[in-house]
C-alpha positions, 0 to 999 in steps of 0.5 A: 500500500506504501509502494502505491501511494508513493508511486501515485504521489510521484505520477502526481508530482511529475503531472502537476510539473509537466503541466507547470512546464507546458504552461511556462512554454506556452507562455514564452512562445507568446512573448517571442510570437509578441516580440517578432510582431512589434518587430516586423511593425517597426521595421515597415514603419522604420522603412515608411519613414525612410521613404520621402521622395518629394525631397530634393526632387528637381523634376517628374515627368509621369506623361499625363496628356502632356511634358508637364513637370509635376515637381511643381519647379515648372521643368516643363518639356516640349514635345518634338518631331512627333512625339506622342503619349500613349497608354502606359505599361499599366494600359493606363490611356495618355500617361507614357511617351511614345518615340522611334529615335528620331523624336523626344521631349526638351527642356530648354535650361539643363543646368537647372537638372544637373546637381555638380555633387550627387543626383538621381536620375529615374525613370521606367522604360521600354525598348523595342529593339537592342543593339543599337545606339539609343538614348534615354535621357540625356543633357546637351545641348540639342542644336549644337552637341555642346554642353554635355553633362551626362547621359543614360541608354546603349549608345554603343553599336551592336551592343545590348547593354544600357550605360551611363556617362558623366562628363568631367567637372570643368570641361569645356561647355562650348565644343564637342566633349571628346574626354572618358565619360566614366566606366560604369558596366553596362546591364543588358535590358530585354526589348519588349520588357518595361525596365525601372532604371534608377542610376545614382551619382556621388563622390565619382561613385556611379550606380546603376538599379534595374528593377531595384537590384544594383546592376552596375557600378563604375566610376566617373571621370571626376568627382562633380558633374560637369554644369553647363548653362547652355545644356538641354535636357532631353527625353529619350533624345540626343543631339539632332545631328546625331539621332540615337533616341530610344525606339520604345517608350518611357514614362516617370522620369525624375531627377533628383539632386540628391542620392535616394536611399534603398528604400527609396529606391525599392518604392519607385519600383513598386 
């Protein structure tokens, strides 16, 4: 009888701390599954604040009917040569312009889209063909080819991928800019296919983003960009004796005085 109560006291004992573990288990796996949440809360909230991209902006062309600027700097751009705006990659009707290389969209006073020290330039693109020369954005001077500051596309010949050159700071605005623009790795982009291009510009440092994944990295021929007050701005253009403009269409295109943040750079490619 002794040997059978002792042995119900131990099942007991054991039981009650068994049960007394389960709960003490139970319990801290609330507070990690508490914690983890109030985590993972933070971390968007921290990321949502990260994000301001109305800061620093110098232009926005989102193509809405027209080449307005929607910074509110009145950047405004000049259909040419039969540009058109045409429905979006969304099939959103009258938001994206439309070219085929011989067409664009100016801005008289380039100067005022250049910022010597850091700059982003972004944009959403689509090229009908590859390997040839081509131009998404670019800073010249239209009628003359002088004052060139920098430009984005592949302008090198039977070659697919898209680069970015940066003339040095205190080259001369007033002839043909003969000089290295840089020697960032060009990233192949497919035609058909809307890309988000984000290329990025500090301490001779460029960065080039498709699709929010770096792509390519390189280094400019100084560490300012070259400023130039007799420079225009031109969308999927480049100087008119020598028509390499984007055969596709483009769409959102801002320019930045500063450099955007990951963050930042993530949500333009939302």
């Amino acid at each position: 009888m002794k040997t059978y109560r002792y042995l119900e006291f131990r099942l007991n004992t054991t039981f009650t701390i068994f049960k007394a573990q389960f709960r003490l288990m139970k319990f801290l796996s609330l507070i990690f599954i508490l914690i983890f949440c109030l985590n993972i809360t933070s971390c968007k909230k921290s990321d949502s604040n990260n994000v301001h991209l109305s800061d620093g902006l110098l232009a926005y062309y989102p193509f809405n009917g027209n080449a307005n600027d929607e910074s509110g700097n009145g950047n405004n751009g000049t259909l040419f040569n039969g540009a058109t705006i045409v429905a979006d990659k969304n099939s959103k009707p009258l938001s994206a312009l439309s070219l085929n290389g011989t067409n664009g969209v100016i801005v008289n006073n380039g100067s005022k889209l250049v910022n010597a020290d850091e700059m982003t330039i972004s944009m959403d693109v689509m090229q009908r063909q590859t390997g040839t020369r081509q131009t998404f954005v670019s800073s010249i001077n239209y009628n003359t080819g002088f004052g060139f500051q920098y430009w984005i596309g592949p302008q090198t010949q039977n070659d697919p991928k898209t680069y970015v050159g940066i003339a040095r700071s205190g080259a001369d605005c007033n002839s043909f800019y003969t000089e290295s623009a840089g020697n960032l790795n060009g990233t192949v982009l497919e035609k058909e296919s809307w890309y988000t291009i984000v290329v990025t510009f500090k301490n001779d440092a460029i960065k080039m983003y498709v699709n929010g994944t770096l792509t390519g990295e390189g280094t400019a021929p100084s560490s300012k960009v070259n400023v130039c007050t007799n420079s225009n701005f031109l969308i999927g253009s480049w100087w008119k004796n020598d028509p390499i403009g984007l055969n596709g269409k483009i769409d959102n295109v801002r320019v930045y005085n500063r450099v955007l943040n990951s963050d930042e750079i993530k949500t333009l490619n939302d």
